[in-house]
N, C-alpha and C positions, 0 to 999 in steps of 0.2 A: 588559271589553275597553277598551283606551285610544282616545279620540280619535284618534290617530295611524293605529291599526291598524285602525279602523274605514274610514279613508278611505281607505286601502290597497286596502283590499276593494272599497269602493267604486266606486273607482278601475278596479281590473283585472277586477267584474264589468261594466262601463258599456265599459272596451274592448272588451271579447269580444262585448258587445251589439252595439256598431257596427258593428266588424269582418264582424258576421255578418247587417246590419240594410241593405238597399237602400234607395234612395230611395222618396217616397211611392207605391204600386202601387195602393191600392185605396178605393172610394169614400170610405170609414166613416173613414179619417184625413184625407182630403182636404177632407171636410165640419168637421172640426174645425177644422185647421187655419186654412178659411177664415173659419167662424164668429168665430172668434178674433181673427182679424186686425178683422175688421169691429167688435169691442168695440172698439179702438183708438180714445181719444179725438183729435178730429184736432187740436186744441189743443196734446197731449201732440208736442214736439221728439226731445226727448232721450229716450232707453230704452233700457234695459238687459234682455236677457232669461237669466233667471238660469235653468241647466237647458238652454240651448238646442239642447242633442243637435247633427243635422248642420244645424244651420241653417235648415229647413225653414218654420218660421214668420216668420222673421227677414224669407226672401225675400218671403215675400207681404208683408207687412207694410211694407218699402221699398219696394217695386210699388206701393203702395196710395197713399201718402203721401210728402212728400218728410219726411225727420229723420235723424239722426244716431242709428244703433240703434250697441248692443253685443252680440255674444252672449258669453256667459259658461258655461264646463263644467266637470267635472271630468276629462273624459275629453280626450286630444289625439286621438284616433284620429275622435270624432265633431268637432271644432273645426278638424280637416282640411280638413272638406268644407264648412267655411262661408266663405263671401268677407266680405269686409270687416271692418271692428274685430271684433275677438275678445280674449279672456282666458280663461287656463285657472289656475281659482280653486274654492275647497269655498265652496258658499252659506252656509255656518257663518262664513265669515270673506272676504267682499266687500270690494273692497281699494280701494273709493272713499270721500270724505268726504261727511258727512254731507250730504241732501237734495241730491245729487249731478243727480238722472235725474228729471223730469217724471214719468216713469212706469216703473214696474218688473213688469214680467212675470212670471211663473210657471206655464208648462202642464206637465200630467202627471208633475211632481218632487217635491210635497210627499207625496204617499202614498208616495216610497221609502225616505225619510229616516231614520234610524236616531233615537231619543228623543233624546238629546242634541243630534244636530247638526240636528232640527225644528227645535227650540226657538230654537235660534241662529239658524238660519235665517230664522225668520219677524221676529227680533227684527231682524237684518243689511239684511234686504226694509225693515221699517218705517223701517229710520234711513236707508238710501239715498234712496227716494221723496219727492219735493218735493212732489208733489199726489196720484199716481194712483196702485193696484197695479189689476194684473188678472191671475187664478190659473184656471186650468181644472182638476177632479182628477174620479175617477171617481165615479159620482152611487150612493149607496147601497152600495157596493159588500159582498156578503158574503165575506169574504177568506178562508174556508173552502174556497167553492169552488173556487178554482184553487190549492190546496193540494197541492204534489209532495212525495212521498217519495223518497230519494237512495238508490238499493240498496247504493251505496259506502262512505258514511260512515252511513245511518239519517237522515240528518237531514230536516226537516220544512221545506220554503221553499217562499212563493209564486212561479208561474212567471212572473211578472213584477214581482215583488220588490216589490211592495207591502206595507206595515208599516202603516197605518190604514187607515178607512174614511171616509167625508166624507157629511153630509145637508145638508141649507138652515140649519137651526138651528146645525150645527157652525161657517158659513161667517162671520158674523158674529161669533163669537169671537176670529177669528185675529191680527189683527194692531192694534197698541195705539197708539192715538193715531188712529187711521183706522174711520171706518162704510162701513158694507155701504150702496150705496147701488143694487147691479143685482144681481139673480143670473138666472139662466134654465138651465135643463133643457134639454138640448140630445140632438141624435143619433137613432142607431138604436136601436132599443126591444131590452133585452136582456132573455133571461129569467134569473129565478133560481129555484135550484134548493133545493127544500121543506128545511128544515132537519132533519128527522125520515128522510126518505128518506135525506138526506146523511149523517148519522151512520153510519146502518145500513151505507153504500155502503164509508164508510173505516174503521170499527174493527170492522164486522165481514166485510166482502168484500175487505177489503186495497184497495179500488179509490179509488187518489188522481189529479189531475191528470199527463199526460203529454204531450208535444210532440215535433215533431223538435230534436233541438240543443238541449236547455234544458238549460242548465249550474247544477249545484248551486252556490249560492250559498255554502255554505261549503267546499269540496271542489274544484269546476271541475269533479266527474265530469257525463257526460252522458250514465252509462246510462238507461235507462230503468226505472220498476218495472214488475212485473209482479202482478196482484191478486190475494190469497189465493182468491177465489171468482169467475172472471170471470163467469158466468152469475148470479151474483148482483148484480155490476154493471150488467150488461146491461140487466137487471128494474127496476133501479132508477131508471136509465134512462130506461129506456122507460113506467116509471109517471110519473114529473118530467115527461117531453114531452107525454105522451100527455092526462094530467089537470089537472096541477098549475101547471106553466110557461108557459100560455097567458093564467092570468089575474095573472100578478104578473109583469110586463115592466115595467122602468125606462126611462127618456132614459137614456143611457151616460157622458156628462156632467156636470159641474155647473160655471157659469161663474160667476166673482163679479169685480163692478168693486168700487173702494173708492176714498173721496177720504179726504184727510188732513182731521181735526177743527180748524176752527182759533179 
């Protein structure tokens, strides 16, 4: 698939999100968003926050500190509901020069990224940044689990459109010319679900991830599946809760600051 049509997709899956996405409602985003903001070096002027959805961090973050933020998206639907400077741009292709922003943001948008435009991405992140990045993405995540089947087309996508996973060890690879110099584990303790159970649950009970309104990522259907064995789901289930999910809970986060090597 071309570059082009990738961010098509992109594009008009991250409308339908906003379109269908309210303002922050509940503790577990609230807590991010704040923690985040509070990474904020207060040195850092200038930022840019590349991914910035409806603006939601932007505003704590100007609350917090007095600076000259940007948000930047791919999406016009979520850059609607952001006040002040904005730009609607693909993080593959960041339309400032070089060492432009003191500091360059990144929450909860590199795990969506399609291979190509990661890469660009991280590379667009490093050349903007004069001194800081700071990146929040999901701490361990098994991207198995929230695996939806599309009854419409067959197809196989995460209900929140995640394409990697991210550890502490991963964090300090990212970006080139820049060290990891903070990371922290953050959030609500999430479980996860036995990898052994989980197989059995989706190739053989048919039981994948389901939502209200989760629109196939290649399709835009938003039927729902239904599982070849629901009582075999059920079991499966209720063995993960009952025995197994109690003792292997993550932090739901992973935060990393980064300074430029100089």
């Amino acid at each position: 698939m071309s570059t082009r049509r990738t961010l098509e997709l992109e594009q008009g899956f991250y409308d339908q999100h906003w379109n269908s996405t309210g303002q922050i409602s509940h503790a577990r985003e609230l807590e991010r968003v704040e923690l985040t903001a509070s990474a904020v070096p207060s040195e850092c002027k200038l930022i840019l926050d590349v991914g910035c959805g409806d603006g939601r961090l932007c505003e704590v973050i100007r609350r917090r500190q007095e600076c000259f933020l940007v948000g930047l998206d791919l999406s016009m639907t979520a850059l609607r509901r952001l006040p002040g400077p904005k730009c609607r741009a693909s993080a593959a292709h960041l339309p400032f020069r070089d060492r432009t922003f003191d500091l360059v943001i990144s929450t909860e948008m590199l795990e969506h990224l399609p291979e190509e435009i990661y890469r660009r991405a991280l590379e667009e992140i490093s050349r903007v940044a004069r001194d800081s990045i700071l990146i929040t993405v999901p701490n361990k995540e098994n991207l198995a689990e929230n695996l939806a089947l599309c009854p419409s087309c067959g197809s196989r996508f995460h209900i929140w459109g995640h394409l990697r996973s991210f550890s502490h060890d991963t964090l300090g690879t990212l970006f080139k010319n820049f060290r990891l110099v903070r990371t922290v584990a953050f959030g609500e303790k999430v479980e996860t679900y036995n990898s052994a159970l989980l197989s059995i649950r989706q190739s053989i009970g048919g039981g994948f991830a389901r939502g209200e309104s989760i629109a196939c990522y290649y399709c835009g259907s938003t039927r729902r599946s239904t599982p070849r064995f629901p009582l075999l789901e059920r079991i499966c289930d209720s063995l993960n809760t009952r025995f197994l999910a109690p003792f292997s809970k993550r932090p739901a986060w992973l935060l990393g600051l980064y300074s430029r090597c100089h």
